[in-house]
C-alpha positions in Angstrom: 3.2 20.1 1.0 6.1 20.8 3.5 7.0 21.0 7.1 5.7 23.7 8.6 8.1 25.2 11.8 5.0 26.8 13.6 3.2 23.1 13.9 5.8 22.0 16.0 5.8 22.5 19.5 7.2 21.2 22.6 4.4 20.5 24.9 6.2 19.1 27.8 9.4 21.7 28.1 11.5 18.3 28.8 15.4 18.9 27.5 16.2 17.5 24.1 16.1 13.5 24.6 13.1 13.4 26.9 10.9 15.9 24.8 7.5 14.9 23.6 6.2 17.6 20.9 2.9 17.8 18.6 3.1 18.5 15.4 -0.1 19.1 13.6 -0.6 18.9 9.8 -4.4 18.8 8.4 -2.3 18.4 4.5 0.7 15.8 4.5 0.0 12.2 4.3 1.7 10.1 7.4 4.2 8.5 4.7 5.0 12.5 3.8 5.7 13.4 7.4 7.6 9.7 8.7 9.6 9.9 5.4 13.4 10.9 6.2 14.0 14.4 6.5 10.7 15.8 6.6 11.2 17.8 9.7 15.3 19.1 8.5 16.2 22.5 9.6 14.0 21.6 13.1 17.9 21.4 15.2 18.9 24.7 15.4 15.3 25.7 16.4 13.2 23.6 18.1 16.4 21.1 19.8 15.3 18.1 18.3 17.4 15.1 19.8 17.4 11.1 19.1 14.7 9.5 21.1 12.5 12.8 21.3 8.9 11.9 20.8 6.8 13.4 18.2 2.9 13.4 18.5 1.4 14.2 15.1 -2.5 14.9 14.5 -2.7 14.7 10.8 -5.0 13.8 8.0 -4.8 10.3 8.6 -5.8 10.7 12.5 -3.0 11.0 15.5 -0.1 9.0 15.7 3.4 8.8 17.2 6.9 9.2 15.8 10.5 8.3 17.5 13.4 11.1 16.6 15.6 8.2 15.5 18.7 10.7 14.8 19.6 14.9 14.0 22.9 15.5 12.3 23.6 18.7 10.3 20.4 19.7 9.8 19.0 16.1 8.8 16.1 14.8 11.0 15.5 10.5 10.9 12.1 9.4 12.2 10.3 6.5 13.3 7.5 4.9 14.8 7.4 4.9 18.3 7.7 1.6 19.9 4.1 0.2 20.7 2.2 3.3 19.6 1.3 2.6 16.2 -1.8 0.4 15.3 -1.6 -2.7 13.4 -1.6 -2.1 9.7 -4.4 -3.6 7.0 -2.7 -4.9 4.2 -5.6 -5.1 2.3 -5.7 -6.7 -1.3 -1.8 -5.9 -1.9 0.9 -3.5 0.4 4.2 -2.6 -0.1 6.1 -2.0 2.8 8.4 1.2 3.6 11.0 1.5 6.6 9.1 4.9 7.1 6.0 4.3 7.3 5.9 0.7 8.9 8.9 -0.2 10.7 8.4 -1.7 13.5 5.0 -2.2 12.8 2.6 -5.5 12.7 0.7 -5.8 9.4 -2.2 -7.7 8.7 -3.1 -10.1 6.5 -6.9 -8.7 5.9 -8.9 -10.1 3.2 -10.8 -12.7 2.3 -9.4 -12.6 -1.1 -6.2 -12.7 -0.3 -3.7 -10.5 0.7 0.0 -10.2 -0.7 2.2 -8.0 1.5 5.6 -7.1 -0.3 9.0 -6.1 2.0 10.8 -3.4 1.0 14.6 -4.2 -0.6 16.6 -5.7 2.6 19.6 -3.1 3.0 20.8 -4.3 6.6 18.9 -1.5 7.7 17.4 -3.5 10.7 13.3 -3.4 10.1 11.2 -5.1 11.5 7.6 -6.2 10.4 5.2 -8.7 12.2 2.8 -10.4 9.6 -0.1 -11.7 10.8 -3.2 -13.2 9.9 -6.7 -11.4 10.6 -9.1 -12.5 8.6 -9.4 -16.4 7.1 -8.5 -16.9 3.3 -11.3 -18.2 1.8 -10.2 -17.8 -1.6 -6.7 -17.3 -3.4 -3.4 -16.7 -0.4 -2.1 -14.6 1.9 1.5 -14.1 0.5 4.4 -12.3 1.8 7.7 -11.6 -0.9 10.4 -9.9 -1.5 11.5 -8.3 -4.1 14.2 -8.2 -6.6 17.1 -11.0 -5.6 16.1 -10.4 -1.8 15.8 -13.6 0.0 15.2 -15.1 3.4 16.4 -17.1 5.4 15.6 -18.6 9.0 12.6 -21.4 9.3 8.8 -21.6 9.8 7.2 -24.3 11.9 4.2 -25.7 10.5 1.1 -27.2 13.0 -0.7 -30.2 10.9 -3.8 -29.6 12.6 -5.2 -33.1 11.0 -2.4 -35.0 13.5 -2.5 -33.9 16.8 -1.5 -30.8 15.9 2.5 -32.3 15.2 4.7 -28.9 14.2 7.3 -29.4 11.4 9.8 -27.0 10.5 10.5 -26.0 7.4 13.7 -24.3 6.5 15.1 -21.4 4.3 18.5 -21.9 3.6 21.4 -19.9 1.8 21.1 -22.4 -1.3 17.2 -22.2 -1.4 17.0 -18.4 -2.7 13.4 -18.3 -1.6 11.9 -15.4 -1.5 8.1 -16.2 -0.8 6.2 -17.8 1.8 2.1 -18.5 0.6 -0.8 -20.0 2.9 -2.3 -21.7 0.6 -5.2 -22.4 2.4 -4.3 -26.1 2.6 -1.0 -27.6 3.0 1.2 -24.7 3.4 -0.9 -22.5 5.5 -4.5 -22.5 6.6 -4.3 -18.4 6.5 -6.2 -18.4 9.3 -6.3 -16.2 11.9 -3.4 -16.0 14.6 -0.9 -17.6 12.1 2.1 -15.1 11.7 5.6 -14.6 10.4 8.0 -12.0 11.5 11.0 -10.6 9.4 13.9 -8.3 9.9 16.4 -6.6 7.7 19.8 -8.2 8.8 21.9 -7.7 5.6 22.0 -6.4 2.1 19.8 -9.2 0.3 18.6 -11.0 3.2 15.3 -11.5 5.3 15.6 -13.2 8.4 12.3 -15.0 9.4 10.3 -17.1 11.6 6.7 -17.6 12.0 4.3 -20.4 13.0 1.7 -21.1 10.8 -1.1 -24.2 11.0 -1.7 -26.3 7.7 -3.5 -29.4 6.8 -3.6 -32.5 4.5 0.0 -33.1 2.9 1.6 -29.9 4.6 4.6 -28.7 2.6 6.7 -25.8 3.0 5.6 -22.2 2.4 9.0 -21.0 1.1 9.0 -21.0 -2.5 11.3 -19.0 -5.5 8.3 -17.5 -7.3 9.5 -13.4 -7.3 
């Protein structure tokens, strides 16, 4: 389907920059409606402006969306800051800048769950990754793909010493482009345990997290994309 001008209103009558509208759309999919230039054509009409707030009630429930920018006729969106609920990763996710950046993700299942960032452009996303549900079997896994790396560190709590942290690091020379909770030594993949990436330049992940591990702990980073 397609935007539809009528579904958009402003419900507030704020000037462009403070507006808050609804849109409502019972037949695109959130990923149709957040995607980049969904809403084009929306400028000369309805004064959409960068940091305008758009309330959608869709077929995936309400949620908000941020006017990120609108130049000649092209409308950017994003989530709003803090309005979006965390996302289930499930058994596998691949991650869009549309549809959850900005976002906190969730490392859900039992079985595992292996979330996959989306090519690193130096666009500036942001994801939260963070552990729900214990791994009882298999490992929660986050990746890259392609050459995309990261790089930054990821302290590790040995919960059989005293709970002693170790850091673990992702250098320029490592190319890693994986961290795994193994369950064990690199990553109980329990709940609380978290890492948190952003898009800093073409190629590159930075990240930081702290996870809690036991026996031997090693790192989490590994090559294995």
């Amino acid at each position: 389907m397609a935007f539809t001008k009528a579904n958009l209103l402003n419900s507030t009558g704020m000037p462009p920059g403070k507006a808050e509208y609804v849109y409502t759309s019972d037949t695109d999919t959130r990923s149709t409606v957040a995607a980049v230039g969904y809403f084009n054509n929306t400028d000369d009409d309805q004064n959409l402006a960068a940091d305008d707030t758009i309330k959608v009630i869709g077929d995936e429930g309400g949620y908000d969306l941020t006017v990120v920018s609108v130049s000649s006729g092209s409308v950017t969106t994003g989530p709003a800051t803090n309005s979006a609920k965390p996302v289930a990763a499930g058994g596998t996710l691949t991650l869009t800048k549309a549809t959850h950046d900005g976002r906190t993700i969730v490392f859900d299942t039992a079985a595992g769950s292996v979330i996959t960032l989306p090519a690193a452009s130096g666009s500036g996303m942001k994801f939260r990754c963070v552990v729900s549900i214990l791994a009882t079997s298999n490992s929660h896994i986050l990746q890259c793909v392609g050459t995309d790396m990261m790089q930054g560190a990821c302290g590790i709590v040995d919960t059989d010493t005293g709970d002693a942290t170790i850091q673990f690091a992702a250098l320029v020379g490592d190319t890693f482009d994986t961290v795994t909770m193994n369950r064990t030594t690199t990553g109980l993949g329990a709940p609380g345990d978290y890492v948190e990436v952003e898009d800093i330049v073409s190629g590159v992940w930075a990240i930081r997290g702290v996870i809690r591990a036991s026996g031997s702990v090693a790192t989490p980073f590994s090559s294995a994309v």
